[in-house]
C-alpha positions as CSV (number, residue, x, y, z in Angstrom):
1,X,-9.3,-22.1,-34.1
2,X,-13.1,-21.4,-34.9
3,X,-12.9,-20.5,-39.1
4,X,-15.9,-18.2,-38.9
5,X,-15.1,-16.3,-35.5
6,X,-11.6,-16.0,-37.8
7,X,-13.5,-15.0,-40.7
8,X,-15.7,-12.5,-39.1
9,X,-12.7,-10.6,-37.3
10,X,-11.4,-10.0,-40.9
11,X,-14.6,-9.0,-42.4
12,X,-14.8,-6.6,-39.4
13,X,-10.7,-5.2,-39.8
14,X,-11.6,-5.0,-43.5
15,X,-14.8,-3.1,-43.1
16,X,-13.1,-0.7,-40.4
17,X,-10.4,-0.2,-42.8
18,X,-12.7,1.0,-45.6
19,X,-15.1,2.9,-43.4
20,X,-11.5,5.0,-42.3
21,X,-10.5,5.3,-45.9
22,X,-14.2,6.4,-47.2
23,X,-14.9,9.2,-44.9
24,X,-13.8,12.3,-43.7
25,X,-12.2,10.8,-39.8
26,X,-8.9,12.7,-39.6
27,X,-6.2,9.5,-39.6
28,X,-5.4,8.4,-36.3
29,X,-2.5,6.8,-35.6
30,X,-2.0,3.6,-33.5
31,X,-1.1,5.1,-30.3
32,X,-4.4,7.6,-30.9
33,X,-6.4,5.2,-31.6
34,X,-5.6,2.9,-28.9
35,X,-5.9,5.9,-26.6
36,X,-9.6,7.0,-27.9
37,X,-10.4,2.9,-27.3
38,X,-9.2,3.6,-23.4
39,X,-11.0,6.8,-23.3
40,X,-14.2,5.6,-24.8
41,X,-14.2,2.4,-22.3
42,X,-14.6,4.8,-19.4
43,X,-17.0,6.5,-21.3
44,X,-19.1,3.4,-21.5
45,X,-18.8,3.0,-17.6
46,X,-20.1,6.3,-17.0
47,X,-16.8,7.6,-15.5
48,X,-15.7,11.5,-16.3
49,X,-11.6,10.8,-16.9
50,X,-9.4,13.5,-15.9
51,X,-6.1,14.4,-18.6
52,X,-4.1,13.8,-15.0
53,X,-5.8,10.6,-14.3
54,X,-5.6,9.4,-18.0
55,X,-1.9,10.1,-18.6
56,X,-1.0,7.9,-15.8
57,X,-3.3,4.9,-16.7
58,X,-1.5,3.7,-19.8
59,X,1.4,1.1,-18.9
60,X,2.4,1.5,-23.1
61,X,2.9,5.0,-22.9
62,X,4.8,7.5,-21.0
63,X,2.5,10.6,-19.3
64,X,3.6,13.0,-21.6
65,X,3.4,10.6,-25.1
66,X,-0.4,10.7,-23.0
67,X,-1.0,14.0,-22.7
68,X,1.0,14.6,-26.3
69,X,-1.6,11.7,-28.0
70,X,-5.0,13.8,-26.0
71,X,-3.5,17.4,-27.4
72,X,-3.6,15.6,-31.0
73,X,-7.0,13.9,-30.4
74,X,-8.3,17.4,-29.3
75,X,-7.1,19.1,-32.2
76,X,-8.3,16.5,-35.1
77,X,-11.9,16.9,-33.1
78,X,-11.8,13.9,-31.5
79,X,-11.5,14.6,-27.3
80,X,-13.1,18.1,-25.9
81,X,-11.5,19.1,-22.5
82,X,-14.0,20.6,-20.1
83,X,-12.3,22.7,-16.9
84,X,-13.4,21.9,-13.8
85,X,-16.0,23.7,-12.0
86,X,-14.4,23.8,-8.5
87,X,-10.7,23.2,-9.5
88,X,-9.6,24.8,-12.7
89,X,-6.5,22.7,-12.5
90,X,-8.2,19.3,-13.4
91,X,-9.9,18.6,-17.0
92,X,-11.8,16.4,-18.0
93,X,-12.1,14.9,-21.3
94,X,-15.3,14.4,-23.0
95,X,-16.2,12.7,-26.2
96,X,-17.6,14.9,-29.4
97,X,-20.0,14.2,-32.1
98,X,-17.0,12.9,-34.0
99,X,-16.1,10.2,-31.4
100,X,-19.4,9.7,-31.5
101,X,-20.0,9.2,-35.2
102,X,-16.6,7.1,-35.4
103,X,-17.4,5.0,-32.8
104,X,-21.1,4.4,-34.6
105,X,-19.8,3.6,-37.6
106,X,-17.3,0.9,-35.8
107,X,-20.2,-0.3,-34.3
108,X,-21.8,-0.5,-37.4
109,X,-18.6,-2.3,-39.0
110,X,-18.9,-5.0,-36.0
111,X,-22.4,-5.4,-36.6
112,X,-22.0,-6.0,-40.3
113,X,-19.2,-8.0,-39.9
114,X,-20.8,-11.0,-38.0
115,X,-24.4,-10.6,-39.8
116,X,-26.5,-9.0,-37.0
């Protein structure tokens, strides 16, 4: 096991940890946060996920633990859901300058934590 790849890891959990107890993010819970972490990843590939699409991606959680996580992320200000323009069935969800702050200060934790 490398000691500073070890070392760095915790500075970053420890850093993370104090950044989420320091500022105003509502709490997430695991299954939230793990959820935000899926939905951000196709955010970084430039892909526009569907509530329909998202709820039947996760293999740790049922559709409607999905959907009930994405209600709760939309409500602390995390997720905005965007209708459709040619099917007002299908939503999208986009990220909001919260997930956007949160997921800057993250980045800001990693950075930290390894000395860049």
């Amino acid at each position: 096991m490398n000691t500073s790849t070890s070392i760095s890891y915790i500075k970053f959990l420890n850093l993370a940890n104090a950044m989420r107890e320091l500022t105003e993010f509502p709490v997430l819970n695991p299954m939230e946060e793990y959820l935000l972490n899926h939905i951000a990843l196709a955010w970084h590939a430039n892909k526009n996920p569907s509530v329909s699409h998202t709820m039947h991606t996760s293999s740790e959680m049922s559709p409607s633990t999905v959907h009930r996580h994405l209600t709760t992320l939309r409500r602390k200000g995390f997720v905005r859901l965007n209708v459709d323009e040619r099917d007002n069935r299908v939503k999208f969800i986009s990220h909001t300058p919260l997930s956007q702050q949160y997921f800057s200060l993250l980045g800001q934790c990693l950075s930290d934590s390894v000395g860049t």
